[in-house]
N, C-alpha and C positions, 0 to 999 in steps of 0.2 A: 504493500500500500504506500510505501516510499515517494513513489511518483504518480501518483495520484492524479493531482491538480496538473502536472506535465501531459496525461492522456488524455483527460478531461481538455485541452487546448486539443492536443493532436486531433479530436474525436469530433472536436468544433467545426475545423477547417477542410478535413480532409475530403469531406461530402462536395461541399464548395468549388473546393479545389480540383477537384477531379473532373467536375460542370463547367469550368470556369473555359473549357475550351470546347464548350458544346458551338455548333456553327448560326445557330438563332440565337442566341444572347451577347454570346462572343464575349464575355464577362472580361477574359484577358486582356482586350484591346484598351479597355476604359484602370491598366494598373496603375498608371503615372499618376493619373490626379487621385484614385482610391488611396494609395498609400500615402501619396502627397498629404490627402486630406487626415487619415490616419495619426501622420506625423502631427500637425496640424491640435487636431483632437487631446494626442498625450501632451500636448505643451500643457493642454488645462489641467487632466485628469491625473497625469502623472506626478505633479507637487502637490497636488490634494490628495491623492493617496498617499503619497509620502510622510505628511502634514499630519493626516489623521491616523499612521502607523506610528509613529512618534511619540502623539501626543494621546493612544491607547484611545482611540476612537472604536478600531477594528483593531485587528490583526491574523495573524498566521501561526498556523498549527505545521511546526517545523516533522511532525511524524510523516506528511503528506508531502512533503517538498526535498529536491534533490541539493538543496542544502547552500545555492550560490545566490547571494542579494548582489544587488543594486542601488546602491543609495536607498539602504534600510528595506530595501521592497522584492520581494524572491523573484526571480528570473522567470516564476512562472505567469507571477503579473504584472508582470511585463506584455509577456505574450496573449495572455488575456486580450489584449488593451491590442491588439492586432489581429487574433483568431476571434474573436466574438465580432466586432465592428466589418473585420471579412466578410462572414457569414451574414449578418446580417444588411448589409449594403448590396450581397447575393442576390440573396431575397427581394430586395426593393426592384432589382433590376430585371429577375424573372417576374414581378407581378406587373410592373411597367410593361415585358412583352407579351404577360402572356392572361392578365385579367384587367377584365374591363374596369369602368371608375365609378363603382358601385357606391361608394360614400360621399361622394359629392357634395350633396347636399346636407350631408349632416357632417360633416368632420370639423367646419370651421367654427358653428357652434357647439360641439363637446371641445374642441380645444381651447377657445375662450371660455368656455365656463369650469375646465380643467386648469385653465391659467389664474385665474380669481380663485379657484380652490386651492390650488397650492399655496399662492402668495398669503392666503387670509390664514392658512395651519401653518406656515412657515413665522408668521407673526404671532401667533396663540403659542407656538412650542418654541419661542427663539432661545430658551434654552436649551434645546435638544439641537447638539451640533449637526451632527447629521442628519437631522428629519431639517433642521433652519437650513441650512447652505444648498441644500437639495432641492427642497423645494421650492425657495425665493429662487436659484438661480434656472430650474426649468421654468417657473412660471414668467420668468422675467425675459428667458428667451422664448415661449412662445409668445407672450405679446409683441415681443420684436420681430418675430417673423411676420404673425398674422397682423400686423397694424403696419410694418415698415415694408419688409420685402414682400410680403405676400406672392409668396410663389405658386403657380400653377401647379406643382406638382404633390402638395402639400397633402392632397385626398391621399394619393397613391403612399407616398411616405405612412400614413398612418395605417394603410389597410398591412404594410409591411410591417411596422411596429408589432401590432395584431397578432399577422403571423408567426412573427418572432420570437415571439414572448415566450410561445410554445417550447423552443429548444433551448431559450434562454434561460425560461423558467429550471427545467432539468437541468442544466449545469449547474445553474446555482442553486437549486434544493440540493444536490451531491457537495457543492460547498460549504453551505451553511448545515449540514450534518445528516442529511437524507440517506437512510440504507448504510449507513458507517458510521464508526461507535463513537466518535468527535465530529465536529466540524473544524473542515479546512478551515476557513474563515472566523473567525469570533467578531462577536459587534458588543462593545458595550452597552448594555441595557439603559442607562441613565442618559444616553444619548441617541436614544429611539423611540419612536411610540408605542413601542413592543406589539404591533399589529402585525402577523406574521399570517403569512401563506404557507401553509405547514412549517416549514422552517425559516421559509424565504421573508427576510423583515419586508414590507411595503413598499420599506425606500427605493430598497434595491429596484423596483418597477418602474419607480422614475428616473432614478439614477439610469437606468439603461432609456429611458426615453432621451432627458439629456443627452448621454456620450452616440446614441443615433441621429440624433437632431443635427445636433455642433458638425458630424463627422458628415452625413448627408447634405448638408449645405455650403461648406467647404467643397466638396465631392461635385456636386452642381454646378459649381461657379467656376469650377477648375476644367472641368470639360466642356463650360463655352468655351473658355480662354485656350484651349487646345485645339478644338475644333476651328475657332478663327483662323491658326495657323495657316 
């Protein structure tokens, strides 16, 4: 069980990756600006994870890890923060070619009214570090997209969320201690709402909304700018 959380990445990507050279999606051709944006993503996530490893927000369960950090943060989350945001940026780009824009009509008001529910619990629990930073700063960038950029593609991005959830969910119930006798992962309870999805704290659902958001719209912008080429 040593490397654990290292398969758990492996097990992320490899589905992805294997697709990534199917000739309808063609996922490969769009790498420069996915990892661009990637890169992009960890500038934010990766000194907030750092930050809250630190300062025992969360942490890591060294039984489950091959034992090499990173400025305080195991090499496996690292790869996290590239195999998950892969996968799911996957996803966005098979439901782009391959389902219709079923949400249209309803996506822009549950994200507005998803944006005012964060920000109003992020202000009720501004003690709680991680339930406050999480969700002031998703709610703060959906208002910025839906009021500033408002982008066309904004339905599809969420029906991708959606589906995402699904395999994102699984990784992380196996991190946060699902089917094995610890959890990878530890979250301080004094710094959660302790509202859990079997194992899975709440946050964590928008925290992955965040780190797709940031990394999809980065992603977007980078392949006009390549495409102009």
């Amino acid at each position: 069980m040593q490397y654990l959380y290292l398969w758990l990445n492996i097990f992320s990507i490899l589905g992805p990756l294997a697709l990534s050279f199917d000739r309808r999606v063609a996922f490969y051709k769009n790498w420069k600006p996915l990892f661009l944006a990637i890169a992009a993503m960890m500038l934010v996530f990766i000194p907030w994870d750092v930050a809250f490893e630190v300062n025992g927000i969360w942490g890591f369960n060294d039984d489950y890890l091959c034992g090499i950090r990173i400025f305080h943060l195991p090499i496996e989350e690292w790869l996290f923060f590239i195999t998950v945001p892969y996968a799911c940026v996957f996803i966005y780009e098979c439901v782009n070619y391959y389902l219709k824009d079923y949400l249209s009509k309803v996506t822009k008001p549950i994200l507005w009214g998803l944006a005012i529910l964060l920000i109003i619990v992020a202000c009720l629990y501004y003690d709680r570090v991680y339930t406050f930073y999480n969700f002031l700063g998703t709610g703060l960038l959906l208002v910025f997209v839906l009021a500033v950029i408002k982008p066309k593609y904004i339905s599809k991005f969420f029906m991708s969320y959606l589906i995402a959830l699904v395999p994102f969910l699984l990784v992380n119930g196996v991190l946060t201690g699902s089917a094995i006798e610890s959890p990878i992962v530890w979250y301080n309870s004094k710094e959660i709402l302790n509202v859990r999805l079997f194992t899975i704290p709440i946050e964590d659902s928008i925290y992955c909304l965040f780190m797709l958001l940031l990394t999809t719209l980065v992603y977007e912008r980078l392949k006009l700018f390549y495409s102009d080429k």
